[in-house]
C-alpha positions as a Markdown table, in Angstrom:
| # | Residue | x | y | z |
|---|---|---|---|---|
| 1 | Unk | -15.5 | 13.5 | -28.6 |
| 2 | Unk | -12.5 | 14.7 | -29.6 |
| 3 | Unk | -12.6 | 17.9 | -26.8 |
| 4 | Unk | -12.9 | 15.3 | -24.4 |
| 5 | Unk | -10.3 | 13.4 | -25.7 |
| 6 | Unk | -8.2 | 16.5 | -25.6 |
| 7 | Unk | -8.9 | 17.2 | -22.0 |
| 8 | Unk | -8.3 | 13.7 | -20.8 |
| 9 | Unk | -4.3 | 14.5 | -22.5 |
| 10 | Unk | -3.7 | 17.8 | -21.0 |
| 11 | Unk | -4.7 | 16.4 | -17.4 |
| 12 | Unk | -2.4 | 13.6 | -18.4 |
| 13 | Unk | -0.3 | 15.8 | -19.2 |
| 14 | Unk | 0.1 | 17.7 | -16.1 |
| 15 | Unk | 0.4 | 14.9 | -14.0 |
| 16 | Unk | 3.0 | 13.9 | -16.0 |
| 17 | Unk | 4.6 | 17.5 | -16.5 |
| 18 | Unk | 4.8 | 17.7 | -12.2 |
| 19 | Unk | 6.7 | 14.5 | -11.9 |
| 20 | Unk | 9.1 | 15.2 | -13.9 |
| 21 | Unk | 9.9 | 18.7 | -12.2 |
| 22 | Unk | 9.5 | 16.9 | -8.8 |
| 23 | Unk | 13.6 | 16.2 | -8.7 |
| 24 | Unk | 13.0 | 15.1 | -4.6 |
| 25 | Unk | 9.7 | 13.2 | -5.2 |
| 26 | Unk | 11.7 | 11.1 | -8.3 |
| 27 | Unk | 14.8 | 10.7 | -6.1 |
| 28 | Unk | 12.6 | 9.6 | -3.0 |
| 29 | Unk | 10.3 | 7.6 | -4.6 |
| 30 | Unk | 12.8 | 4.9 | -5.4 |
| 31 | Unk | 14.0 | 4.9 | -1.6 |
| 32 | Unk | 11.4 | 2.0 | -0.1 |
| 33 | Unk | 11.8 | -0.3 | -2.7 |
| 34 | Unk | 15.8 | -0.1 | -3.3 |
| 35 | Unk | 15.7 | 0.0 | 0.6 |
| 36 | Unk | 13.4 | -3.4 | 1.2 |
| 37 | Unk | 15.1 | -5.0 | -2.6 |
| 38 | Unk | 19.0 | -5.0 | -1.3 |
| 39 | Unk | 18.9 | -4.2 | 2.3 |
| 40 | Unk | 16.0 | -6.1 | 3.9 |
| 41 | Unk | 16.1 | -8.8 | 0.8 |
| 42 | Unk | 19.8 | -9.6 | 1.5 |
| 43 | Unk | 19.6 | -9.3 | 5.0 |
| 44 | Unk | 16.6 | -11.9 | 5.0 |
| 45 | Unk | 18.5 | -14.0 | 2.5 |
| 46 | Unk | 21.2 | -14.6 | 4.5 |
| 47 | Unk | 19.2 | -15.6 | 7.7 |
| 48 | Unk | 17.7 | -18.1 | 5.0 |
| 49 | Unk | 21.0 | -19.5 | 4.4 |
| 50 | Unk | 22.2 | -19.8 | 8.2 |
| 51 | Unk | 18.9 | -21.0 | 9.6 |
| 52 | Unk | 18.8 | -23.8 | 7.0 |
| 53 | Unk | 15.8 | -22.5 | 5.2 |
| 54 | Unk | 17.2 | -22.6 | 1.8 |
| 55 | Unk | 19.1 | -20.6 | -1.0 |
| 56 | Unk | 18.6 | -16.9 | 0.0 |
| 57 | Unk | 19.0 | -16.4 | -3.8 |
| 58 | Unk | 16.0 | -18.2 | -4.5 |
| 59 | Unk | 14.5 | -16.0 | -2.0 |
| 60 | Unk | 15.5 | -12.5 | -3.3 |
| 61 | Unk | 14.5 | -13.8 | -6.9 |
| 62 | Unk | 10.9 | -14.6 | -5.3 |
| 63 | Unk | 10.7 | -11.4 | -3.6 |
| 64 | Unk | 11.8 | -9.0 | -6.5 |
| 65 | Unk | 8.2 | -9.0 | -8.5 |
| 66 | Unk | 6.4 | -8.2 | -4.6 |
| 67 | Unk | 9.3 | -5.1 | -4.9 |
| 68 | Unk | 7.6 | -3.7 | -8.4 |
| 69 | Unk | 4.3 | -4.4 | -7.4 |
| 70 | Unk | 5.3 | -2.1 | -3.7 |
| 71 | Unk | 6.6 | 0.7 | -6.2 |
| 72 | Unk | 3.6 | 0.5 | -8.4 |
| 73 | Unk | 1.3 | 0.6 | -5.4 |
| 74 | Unk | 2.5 | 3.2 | -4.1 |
| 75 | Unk | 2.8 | 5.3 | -6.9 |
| 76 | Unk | -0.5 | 4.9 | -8.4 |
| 77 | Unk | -2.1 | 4.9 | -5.1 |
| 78 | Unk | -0.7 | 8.5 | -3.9 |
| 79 | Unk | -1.0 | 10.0 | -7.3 |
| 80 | Unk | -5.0 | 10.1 | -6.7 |
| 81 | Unk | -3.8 | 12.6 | -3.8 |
| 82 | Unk | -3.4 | 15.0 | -6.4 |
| 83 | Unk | -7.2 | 15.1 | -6.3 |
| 84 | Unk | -7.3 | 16.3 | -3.3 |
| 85 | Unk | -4.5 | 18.6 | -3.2 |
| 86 | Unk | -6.1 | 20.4 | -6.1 |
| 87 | Unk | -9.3 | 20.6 | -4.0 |
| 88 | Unk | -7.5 | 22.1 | -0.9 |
| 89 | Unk | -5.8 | 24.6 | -3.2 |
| 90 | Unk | -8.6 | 26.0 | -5.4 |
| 91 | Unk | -7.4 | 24.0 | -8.7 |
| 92 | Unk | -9.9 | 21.6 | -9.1 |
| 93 | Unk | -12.9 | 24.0 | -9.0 |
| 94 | Unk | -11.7 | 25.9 | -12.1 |
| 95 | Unk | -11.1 | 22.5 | -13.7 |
| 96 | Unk | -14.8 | 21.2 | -12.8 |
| 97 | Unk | -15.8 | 24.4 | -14.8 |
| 98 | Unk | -14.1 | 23.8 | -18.3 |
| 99 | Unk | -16.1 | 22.3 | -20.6 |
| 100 | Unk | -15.7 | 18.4 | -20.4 |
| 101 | Unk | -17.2 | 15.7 | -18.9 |
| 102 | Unk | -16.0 | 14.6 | -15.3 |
| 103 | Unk | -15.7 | 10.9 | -16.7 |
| 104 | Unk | -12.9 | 12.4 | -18.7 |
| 105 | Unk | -11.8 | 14.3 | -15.7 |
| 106 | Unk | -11.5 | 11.0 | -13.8 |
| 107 | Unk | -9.4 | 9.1 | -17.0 |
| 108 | Unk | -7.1 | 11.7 | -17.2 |
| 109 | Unk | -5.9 | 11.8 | -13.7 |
| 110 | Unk | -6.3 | 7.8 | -13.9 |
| 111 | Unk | -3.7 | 7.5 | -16.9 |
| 112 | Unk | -1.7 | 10.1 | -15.6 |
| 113 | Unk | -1.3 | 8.3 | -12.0 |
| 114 | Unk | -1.1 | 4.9 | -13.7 |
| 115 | Unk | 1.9 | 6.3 | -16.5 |
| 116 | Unk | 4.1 | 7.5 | -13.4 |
| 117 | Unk | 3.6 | 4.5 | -11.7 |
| 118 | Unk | 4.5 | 2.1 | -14.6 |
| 119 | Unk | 7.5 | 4.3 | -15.6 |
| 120 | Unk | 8.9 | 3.8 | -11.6 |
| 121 | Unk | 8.1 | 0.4 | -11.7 |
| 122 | Unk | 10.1 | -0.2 | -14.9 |
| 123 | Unk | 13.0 | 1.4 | -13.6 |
| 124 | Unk | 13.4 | -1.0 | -10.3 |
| 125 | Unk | 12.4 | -4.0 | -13.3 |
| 126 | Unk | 15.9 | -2.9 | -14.7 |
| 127 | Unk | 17.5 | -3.8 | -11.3 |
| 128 | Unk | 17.1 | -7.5 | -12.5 |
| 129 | Unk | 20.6 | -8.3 | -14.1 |
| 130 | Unk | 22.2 | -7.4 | -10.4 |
| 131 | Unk | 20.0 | -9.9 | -8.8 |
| 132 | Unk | 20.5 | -12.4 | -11.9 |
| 133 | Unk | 17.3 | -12.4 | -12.8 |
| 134 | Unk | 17.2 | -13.4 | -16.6 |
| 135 | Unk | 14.2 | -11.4 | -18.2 |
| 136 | Unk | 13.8 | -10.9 | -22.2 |
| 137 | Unk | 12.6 | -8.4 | -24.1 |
| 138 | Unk | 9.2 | -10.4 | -24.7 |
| 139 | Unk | 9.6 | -11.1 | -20.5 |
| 140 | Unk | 9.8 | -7.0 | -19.8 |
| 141 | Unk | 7.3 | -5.9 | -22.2 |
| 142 | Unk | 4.7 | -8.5 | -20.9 |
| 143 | Unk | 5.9 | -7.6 | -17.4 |
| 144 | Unk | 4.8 | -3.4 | -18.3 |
| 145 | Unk | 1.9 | -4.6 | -19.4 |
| 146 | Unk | 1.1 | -6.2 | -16.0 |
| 147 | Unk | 2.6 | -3.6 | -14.5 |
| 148 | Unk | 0.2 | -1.0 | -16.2 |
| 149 | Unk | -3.0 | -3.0 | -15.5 |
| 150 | Unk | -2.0 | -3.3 | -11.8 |
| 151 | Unk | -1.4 | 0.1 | -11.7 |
| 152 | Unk | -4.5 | 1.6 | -13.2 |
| 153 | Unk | -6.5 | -1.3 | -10.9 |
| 154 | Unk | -4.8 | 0.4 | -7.8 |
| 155 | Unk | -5.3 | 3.9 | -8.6 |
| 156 | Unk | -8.8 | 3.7 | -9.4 |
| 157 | Unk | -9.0 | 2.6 | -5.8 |
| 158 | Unk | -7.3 | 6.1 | -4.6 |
| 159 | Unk | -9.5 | 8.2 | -7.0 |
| 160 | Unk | -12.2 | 7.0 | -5.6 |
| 161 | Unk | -11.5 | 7.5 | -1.7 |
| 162 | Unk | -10.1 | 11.0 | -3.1 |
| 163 | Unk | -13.5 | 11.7 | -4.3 |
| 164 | Unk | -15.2 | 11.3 | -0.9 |
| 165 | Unk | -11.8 | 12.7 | 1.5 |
| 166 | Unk | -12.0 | 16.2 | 1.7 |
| 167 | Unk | -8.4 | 16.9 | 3.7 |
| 168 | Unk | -5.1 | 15.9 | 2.9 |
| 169 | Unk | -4.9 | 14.9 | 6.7 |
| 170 | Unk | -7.2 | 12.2 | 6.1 |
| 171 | Unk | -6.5 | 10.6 | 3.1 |
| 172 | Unk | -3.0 | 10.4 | 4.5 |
| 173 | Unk | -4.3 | 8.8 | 7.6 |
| 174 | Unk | -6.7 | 6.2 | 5.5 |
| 175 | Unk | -4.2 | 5.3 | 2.7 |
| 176 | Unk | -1.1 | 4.6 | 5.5 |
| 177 | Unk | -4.0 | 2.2 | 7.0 |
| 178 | Unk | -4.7 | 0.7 | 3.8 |
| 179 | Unk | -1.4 | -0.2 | 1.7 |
| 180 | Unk | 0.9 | -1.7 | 4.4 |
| 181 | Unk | -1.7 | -4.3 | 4.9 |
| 182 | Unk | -2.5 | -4.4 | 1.0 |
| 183 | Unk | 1.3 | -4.7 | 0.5 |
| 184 | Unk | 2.0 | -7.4 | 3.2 |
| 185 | Unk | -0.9 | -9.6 | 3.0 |
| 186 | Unk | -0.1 | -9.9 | -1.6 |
| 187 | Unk | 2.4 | -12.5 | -1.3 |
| 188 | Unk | 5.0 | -9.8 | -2.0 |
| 189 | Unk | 7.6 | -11.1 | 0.9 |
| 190 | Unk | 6.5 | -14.6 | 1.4 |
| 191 | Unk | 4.6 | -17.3 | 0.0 |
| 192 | Unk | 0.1 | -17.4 | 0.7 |
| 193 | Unk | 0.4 | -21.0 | 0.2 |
| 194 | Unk | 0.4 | -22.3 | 3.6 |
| 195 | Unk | -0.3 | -19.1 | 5.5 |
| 196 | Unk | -3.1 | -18.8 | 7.8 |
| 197 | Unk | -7.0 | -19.6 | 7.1 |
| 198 | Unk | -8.0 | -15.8 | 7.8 |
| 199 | Unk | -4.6 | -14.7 | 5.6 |
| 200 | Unk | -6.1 | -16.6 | 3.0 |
| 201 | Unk | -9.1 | -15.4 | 2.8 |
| 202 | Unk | -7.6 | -11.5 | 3.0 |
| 203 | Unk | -5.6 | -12.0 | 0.2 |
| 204 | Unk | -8.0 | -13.1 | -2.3 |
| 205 | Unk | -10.1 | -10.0 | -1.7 |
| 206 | Unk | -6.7 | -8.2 | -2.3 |
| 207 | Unk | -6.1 | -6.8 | -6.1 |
| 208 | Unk | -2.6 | -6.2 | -5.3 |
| 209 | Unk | -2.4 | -10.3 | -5.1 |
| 210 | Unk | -3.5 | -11.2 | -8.5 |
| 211 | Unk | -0.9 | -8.7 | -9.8 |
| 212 | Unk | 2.0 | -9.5 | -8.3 |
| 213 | Unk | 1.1 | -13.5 | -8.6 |
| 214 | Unk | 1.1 | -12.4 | -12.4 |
| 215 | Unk | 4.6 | -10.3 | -12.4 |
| 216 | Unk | 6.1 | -13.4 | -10.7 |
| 217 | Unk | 4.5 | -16.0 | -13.2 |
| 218 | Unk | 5.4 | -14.1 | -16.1 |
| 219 | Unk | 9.5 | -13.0 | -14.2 |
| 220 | Unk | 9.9 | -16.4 | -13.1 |
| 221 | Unk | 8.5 | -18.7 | -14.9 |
| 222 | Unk | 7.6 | -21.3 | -11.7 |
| 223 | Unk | 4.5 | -23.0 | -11.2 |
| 224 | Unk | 5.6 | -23.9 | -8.2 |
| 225 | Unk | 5.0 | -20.0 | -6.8 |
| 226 | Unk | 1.7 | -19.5 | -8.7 |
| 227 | Unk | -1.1 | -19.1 | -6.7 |
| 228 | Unk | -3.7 | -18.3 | -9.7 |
| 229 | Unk | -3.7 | -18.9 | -13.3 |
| 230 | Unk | -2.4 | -16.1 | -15.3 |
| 231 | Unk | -5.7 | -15.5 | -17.2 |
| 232 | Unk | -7.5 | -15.3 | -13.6 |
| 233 | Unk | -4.6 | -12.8 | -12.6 |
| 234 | Unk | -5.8 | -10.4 | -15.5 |
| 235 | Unk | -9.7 | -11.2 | -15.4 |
| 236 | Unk | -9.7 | -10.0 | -11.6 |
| 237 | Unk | -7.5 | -7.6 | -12.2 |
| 238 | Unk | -9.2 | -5.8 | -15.3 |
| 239 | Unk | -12.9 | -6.3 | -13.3 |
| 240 | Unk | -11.8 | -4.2 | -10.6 |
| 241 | Unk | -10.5 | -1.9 | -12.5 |
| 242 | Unk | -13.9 | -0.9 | -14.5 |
| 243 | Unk | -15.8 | -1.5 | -11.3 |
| 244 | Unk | -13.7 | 0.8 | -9.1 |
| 245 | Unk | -13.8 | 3.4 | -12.5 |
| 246 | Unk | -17.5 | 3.4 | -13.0 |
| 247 | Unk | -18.0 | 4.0 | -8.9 |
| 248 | Unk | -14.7 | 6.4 | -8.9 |
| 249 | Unk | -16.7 | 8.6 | -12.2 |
| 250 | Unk | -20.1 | 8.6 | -10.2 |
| 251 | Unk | -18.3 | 9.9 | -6.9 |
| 252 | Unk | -16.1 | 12.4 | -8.5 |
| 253 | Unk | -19.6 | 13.5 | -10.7 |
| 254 | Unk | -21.1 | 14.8 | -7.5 |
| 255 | Unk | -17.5 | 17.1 | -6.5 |
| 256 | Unk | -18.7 | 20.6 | -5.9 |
């Protein structure tokens, strides 16, 4: 037990260890959601306020929990390309061959992707004050919490493709296919209330949904914008999570 344990740290570790020395990939990572937080935020704001639609404040503080949730999707997401970077490159057969489990393989990269991910997403959380948002300490720590959840939910959901993509060419291709519409079809940039029947039903098979429904519950505090109850938020959240783990360990027990 406790060599596994051990193993599961130092691929945590690693993961960890390359972020941090990634100066470009730190820097560029918070580009998108600064980018769609005060440029396309403020820009759709103000039409808000000229076409009558509203406050464009109330808009920006609606749309600033679907901005962590886009950096935490992201993040976790392309972390499981590690996987098969490390395949491409020769690394993960010499890691296949030490002497743990591939279960712990699979946790390691899973809390490694899911720490880098909650670490970003904290960073744009501190971006509240400038849009007024008033958040507490209970508020932010409940928020990571989310935060982490949604993240480990999403990149279980990467391992798993990266267990069954062999090039980096494809899992490029598939995960550009597969977070835009998991990103726009959340809730993140308008309300799922009164979309479309077909929309609807999308966005109820969508994780990403129940975890920004619960970063905006728990940020703002409006029933008015809650689509799910918060305890449904978590339960779907957490299932996914050890579904998508048990099928992500299975897959990445047959790697080669």
């Amino acid at each position: 037990m406790k060599k596994e344990l051990i193993g599961v740290y130092i691929i945590w570790l690693r993961d960890i260890k390359r972020y941090f020395r990634d100066k470009p990939r730190i820097i560029g990572s918070f580009a998108q959601p600064i980018l769609f937080l005060f440029v396309l935020g403020t820009g759709l704001a103000s039409s808000f306020s000229v076409f009558g639609g509203g406050s464009g404040r109330d808009f920006l503080n609606f749309m600033f929990p679907g901005i962590v949730g886009m950096t935490v999707l992201f993040t976790s997401f392309f972390s499981a390309m590690s996987i098969v970077w490390d395949r491409e490159f020769g690394f993960l057969r010499e890691v296949l061959v030490t002497p743990i489990s591939r279960t712990s393989i699979v946790a390691g990269k899973l809390l490694g992707g899911s720490t880098i991910a909650m670490i970003q997403g904290t960073i744009i959380l501190l971006f509240s004050p400038l849009l007024k948002i008033p958040i507490t300490f209970v508020i932010f720590f409940k928020v990571i919490g989310i935060m982490f959840l949604v993240a480990m939910t999403i990149a279980t959901l990467g391992i798993v493709l990266a267990s069954v993509i062999k090039s980096m060419q494809a899992f490029q291709v598939i995960t550009n296919f597969l977070l835009m519409p998991m990103f726009f079809l959340s809730g993140a940039l308008f309300p799922l209330n009164n979309t479309v029947k077909w929309m609807n039903v999308v966005s109820k098979i969508n994780p990403l949904s129940y975890g920004i429904d619960a970063m905006r519950t728990v940020i703002l505090n409006n029933p008015a914008l809650q689509l799910y109850p918060l305890w449904l938020d978590i339960v779907v959240l957490a299932s996914v999570t050890v579904v998508m783990s048990l099928l992500g360990a299975f897959l990445f027990s047959r790697q080669d």
